[in-house]
C-alpha positions in Angstrom: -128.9 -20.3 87.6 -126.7 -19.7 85.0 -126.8 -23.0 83.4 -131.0 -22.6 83.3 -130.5 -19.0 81.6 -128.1 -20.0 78.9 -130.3 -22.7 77.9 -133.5 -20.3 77.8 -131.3 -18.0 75.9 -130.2 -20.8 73.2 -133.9 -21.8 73.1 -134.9 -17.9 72.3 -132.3 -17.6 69.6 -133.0 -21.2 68.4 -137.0 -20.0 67.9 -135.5 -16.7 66.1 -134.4 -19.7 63.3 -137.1 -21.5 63.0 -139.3 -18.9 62.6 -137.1 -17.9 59.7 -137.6 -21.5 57.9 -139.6 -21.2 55.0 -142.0 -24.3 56.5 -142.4 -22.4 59.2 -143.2 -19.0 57.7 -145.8 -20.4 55.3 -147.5 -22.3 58.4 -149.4 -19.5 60.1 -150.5 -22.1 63.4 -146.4 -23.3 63.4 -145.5 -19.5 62.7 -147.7 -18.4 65.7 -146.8 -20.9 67.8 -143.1 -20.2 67.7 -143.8 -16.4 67.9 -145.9 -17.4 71.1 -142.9 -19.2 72.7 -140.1 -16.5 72.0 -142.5 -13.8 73.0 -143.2 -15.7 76.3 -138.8 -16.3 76.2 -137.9 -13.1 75.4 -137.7 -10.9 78.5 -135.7 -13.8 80.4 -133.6 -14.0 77.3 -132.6 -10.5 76.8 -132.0 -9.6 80.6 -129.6 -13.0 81.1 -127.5 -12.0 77.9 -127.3 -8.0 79.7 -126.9 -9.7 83.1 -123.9 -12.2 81.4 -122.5 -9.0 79.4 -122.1 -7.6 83.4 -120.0 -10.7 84.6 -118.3 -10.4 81.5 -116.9 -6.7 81.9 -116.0 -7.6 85.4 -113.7 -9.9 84.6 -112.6 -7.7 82.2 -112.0 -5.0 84.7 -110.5 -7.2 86.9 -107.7 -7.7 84.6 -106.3 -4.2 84.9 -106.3 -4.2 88.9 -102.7 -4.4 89.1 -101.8 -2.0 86.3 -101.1 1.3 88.5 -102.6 3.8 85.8 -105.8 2.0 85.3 -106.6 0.7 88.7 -108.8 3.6 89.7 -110.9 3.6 86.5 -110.9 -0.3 86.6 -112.2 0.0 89.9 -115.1 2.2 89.0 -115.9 0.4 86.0 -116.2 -3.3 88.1 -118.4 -1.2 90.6 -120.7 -0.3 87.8 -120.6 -3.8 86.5 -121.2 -5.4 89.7 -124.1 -3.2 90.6 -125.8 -3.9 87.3 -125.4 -7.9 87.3 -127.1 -7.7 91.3 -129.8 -5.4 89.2 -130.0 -8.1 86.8 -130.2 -10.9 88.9 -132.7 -9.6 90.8 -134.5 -8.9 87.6 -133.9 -12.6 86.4 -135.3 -14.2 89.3 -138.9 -12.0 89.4 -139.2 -12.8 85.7 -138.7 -16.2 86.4 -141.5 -16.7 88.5 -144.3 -18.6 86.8 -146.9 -16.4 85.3 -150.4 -16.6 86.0 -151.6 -17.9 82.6 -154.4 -16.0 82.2 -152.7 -13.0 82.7 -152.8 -11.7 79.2 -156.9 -12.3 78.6 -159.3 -9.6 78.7 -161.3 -9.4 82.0 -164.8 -9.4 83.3 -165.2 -7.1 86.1 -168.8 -7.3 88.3 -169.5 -4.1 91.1 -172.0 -5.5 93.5 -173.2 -2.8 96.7 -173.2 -4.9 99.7 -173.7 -3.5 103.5 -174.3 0.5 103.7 -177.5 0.9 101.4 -177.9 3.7 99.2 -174.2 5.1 100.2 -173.1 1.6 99.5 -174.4 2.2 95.5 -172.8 5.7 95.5 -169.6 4.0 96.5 -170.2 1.2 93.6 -170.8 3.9 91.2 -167.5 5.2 92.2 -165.7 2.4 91.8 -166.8 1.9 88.3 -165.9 5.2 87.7 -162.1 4.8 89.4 -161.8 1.5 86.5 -163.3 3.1 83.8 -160.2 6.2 84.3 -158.2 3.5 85.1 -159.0 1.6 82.2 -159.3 4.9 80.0 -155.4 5.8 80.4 -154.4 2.8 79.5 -156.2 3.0 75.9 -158.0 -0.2 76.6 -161.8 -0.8 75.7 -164.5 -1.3 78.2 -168.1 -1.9 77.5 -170.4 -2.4 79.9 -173.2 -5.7 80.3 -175.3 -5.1 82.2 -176.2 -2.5 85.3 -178.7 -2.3 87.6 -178.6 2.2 89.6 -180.8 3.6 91.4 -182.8 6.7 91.1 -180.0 8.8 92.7 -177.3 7.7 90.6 -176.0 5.0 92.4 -174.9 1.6 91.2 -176.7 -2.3 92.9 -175.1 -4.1 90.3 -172.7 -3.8 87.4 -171.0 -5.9 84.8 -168.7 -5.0 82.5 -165.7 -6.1 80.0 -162.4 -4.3 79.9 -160.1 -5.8 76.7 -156.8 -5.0 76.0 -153.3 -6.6 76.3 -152.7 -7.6 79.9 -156.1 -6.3 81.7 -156.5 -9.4 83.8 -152.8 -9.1 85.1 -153.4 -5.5 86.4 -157.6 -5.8 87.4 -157.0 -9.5 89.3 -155.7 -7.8 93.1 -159.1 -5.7 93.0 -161.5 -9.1 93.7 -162.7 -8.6 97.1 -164.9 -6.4 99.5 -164.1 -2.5 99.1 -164.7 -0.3 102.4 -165.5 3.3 102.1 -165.4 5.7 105.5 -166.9 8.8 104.5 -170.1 11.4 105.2 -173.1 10.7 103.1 -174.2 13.6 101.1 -177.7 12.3 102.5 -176.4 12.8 106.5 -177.2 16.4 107.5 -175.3 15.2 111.1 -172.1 14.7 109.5 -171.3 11.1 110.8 -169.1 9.2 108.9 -170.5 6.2 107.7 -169.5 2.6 106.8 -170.3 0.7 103.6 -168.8 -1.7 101.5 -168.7 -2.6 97.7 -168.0 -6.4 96.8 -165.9 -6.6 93.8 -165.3 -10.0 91.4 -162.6 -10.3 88.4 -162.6 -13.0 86.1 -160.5 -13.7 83.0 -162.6 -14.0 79.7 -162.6 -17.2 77.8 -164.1 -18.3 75.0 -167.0 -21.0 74.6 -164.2 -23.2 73.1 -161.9 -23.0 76.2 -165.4 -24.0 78.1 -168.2 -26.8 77.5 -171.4 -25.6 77.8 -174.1 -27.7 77.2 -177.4 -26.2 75.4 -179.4 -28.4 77.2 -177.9 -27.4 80.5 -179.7 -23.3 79.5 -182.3 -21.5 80.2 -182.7 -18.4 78.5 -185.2 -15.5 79.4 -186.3 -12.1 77.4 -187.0 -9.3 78.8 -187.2 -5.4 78.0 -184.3 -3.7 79.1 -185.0 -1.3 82.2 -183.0 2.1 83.5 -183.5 3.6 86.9 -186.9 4.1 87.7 -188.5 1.9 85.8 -187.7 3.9 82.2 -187.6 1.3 79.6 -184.5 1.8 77.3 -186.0 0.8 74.5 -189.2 -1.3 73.5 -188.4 -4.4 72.3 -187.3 -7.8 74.3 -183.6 -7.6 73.9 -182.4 -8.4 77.2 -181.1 -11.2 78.1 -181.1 -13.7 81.3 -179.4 -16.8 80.9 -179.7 -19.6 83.9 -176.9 -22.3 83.9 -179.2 -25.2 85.6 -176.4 -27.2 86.7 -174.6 -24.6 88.5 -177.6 -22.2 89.4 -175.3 -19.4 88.3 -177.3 -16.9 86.5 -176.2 -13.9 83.7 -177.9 -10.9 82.8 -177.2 -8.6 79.8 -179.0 -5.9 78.7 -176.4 -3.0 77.5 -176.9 -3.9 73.5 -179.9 -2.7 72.0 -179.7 -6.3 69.6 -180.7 -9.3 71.5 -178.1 -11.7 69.8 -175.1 -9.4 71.0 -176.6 -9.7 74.2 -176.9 -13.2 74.3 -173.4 -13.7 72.8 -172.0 -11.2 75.7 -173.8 -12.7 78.3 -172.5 -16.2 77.2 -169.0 -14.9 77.7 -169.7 -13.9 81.0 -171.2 -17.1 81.7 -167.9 -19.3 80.2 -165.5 -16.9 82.3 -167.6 -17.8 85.6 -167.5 -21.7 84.9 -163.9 -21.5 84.3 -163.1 -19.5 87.0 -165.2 -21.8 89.1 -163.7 -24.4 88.1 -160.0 -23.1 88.6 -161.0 -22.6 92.1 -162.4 -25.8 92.6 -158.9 -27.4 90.9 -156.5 -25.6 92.8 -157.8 -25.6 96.8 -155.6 -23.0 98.0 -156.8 -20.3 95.1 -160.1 -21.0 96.4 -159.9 -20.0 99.8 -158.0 -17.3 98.5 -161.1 -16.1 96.2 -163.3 -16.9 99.2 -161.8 -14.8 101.4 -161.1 -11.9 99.3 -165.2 -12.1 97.9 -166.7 -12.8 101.3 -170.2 -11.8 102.2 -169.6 -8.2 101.9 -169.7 -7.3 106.0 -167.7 -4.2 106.8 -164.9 -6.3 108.2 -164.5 -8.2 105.7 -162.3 -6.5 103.1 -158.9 -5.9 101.1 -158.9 -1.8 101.1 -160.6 0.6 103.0 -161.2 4.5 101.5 -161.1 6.8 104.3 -162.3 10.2 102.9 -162.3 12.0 106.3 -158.5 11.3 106.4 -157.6 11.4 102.9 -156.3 7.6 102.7 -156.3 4.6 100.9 -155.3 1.5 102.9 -154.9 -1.8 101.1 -154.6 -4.5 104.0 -153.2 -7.4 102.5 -149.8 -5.4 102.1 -150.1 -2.8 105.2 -149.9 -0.3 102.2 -151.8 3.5 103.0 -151.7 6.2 100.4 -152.3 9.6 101.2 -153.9 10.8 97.8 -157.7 9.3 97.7 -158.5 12.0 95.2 -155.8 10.7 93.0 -156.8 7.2 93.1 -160.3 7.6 93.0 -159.7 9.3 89.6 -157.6 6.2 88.4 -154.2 6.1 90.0 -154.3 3.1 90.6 -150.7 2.0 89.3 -149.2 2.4 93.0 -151.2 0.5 94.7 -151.5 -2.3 91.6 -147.3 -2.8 91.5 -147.0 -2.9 95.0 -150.0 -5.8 95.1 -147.8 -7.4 92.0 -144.7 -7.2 94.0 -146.0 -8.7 97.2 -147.6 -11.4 94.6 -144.4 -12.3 93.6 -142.4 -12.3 96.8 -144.9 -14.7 97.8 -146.1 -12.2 100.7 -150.1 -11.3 99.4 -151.9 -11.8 102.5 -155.8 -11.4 103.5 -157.5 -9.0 105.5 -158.6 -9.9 108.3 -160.4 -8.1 111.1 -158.5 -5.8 113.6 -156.3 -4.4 110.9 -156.2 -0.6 110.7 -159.7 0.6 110.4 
């Protein structure tokens, strides 16, 4: 390993230069590229030179072992050292793990009720909620596309955009079915009930990153519509665009112009073709998508929210958190590390049923 990490470090400091070249530095596509690559470089780079700086003061320490007055204090200090190179190393070997290349992109998050009814579109609207916090103390922007309640404040349906530096990286462990055990406001018996929310992430491209043919649309006005029936406003500024090849269908109606619409909802529709066809590249990330979507049956799911009990049980990593208040008000860092950590270690797994209800 320590061949591979004083080559990434003379690559880092090599960039450092030529980003410093006067060819370079008047080239704004050259300059950025550069910048890209020692960005991508640097946390590698700076961790091997601490983790080297380690080995270094043990030898060092080493050195005075058999010098009776400073054996003790060498001994501590190549303790110290050697505790902070294992740190390091351990460090190292996480950041070297290939990153998911869309990490960085903004994301495109879509709430969908699925079994449990009208409890099922409380639980929705509380999910959006739990991101929107989520999203909110992170200082990153979220607007929504388009959402589709219900007269008692409930969600059926909602898109929305979250952008800011590293959403998709933190957002992407929250695609699959959501199960909520709780007591309807509704049930005047008290029984706890079983619903479940489906929930789909997908990076945001651009039309560039994605083809889209304008032949292949077809695209539909309509007046935008609130629970109800209330029209938000009067004019035909909502938008549904139909991909015909794909059958995969977009609806925006959260702007009150129709071209933002459109342009939003065309976004949408790029980030589900790529994603699409991601999945259809790499087999395995399929099934994984598959199986973490699913049909939206109650056993069928990633996390269970036990109200009743007070818990929060993700099942892919056997993690339970007692605070469901907590999370459900956007604490979600716990439970999004732990998922990052698993991802890492290779050990993210799927729920299946017969794990803890």
């Amino acid at each position: 390993m320590s061949e591979k990490l004083r080559e990434i470090i003379a690559r880092y400091e090599e960039l450092g230069r030529l980003m410093e070249l006067p060819e370079n530095y008047s080239d704004a596509a050259a300059y950025s590229r550069l910048a890209r690559e020692q960005k991508e470089l640097a946390p590698v780079a700076e961790s091997a030179k601490e983790y080297f700086s380690a080995l270094d003061a043990m030898r060092e320490a080493e050195g005075y072992f058999s010098d009776p007055e400073l054996d003790v204090i060498a001994h501590e200090e190549y303790e110290d050292a050697k505790k902070r190179s294992e740190q390091l190393a351990e460090q190292i070997k996480e950041l070297l793990v290939p990153r998911d290349p869309d990490d960085d992109r903004n994301v495109i998050i879509e709430i969908r009720a699925g079994v449990g009814g009208e409890e099922s579109a409380l639980f929705a609207s509380s999910l959006y909620r739990m991101y929107s916090m989520y999203a909110e103390a992170r200082r990153w922007k979220l607007s929504i596309a388009n959402v589709n309640d219900t007269e008692l404040g409930g969600i059926k349906e909602i898109s929305f955009m979250v952008e800011g530096a590293g959403a998709y990286s933190r957002f992407k462990y929250e695609s699959g079915v959501h199960r909520v055990q709780r007591v309807p406001e509704t049930e005047s018996g008290g029984r706890i009930h079983t619903s479940t929310v489906t929930v789909a992430v997908l990076p945001e491209v651009s039309d560039v990153e994605v083809h889209i043919d304008p032949a292949d649309l077809q695209i539909d006005t309509y007046r935008s519509s609130g629970a109800g029936g209330q029209h938000v406003n009067k004019t035909e500024s909502a938008i549904r665009i139909t991909h015909l090849p794909t059958g995969t269908v977009v609806e925006c109606q959260d702007e009150r112009s129709q071209y933002k619409n459109k342009d939003r909802a065309m976004k949408i529709l790029a980030s589900r073709l790529y994603e699409a066809e991601r999945a259809r590249r790499q087999q395995e990330r399929a099934a994984e998508r598959k199986s973490q979507v699913g049909t939206g049956m109650r056993n069928e799911r990633i996390r269970t929210y036990n109200f009743p009990q007070g818990r929060v049980t993700d099942h892919r990593i056997g993690l339970t958190l007692y605070k469901i208040d907590r999370v459900m008000d956007g604490e979600l860092d716990e439970l999004i590390d732990a998922l990052a950590a698993a991802a890492r270690a290779g050990e993210l797994g799927h729920s299946e049923a017969g794990d803890e209800d």
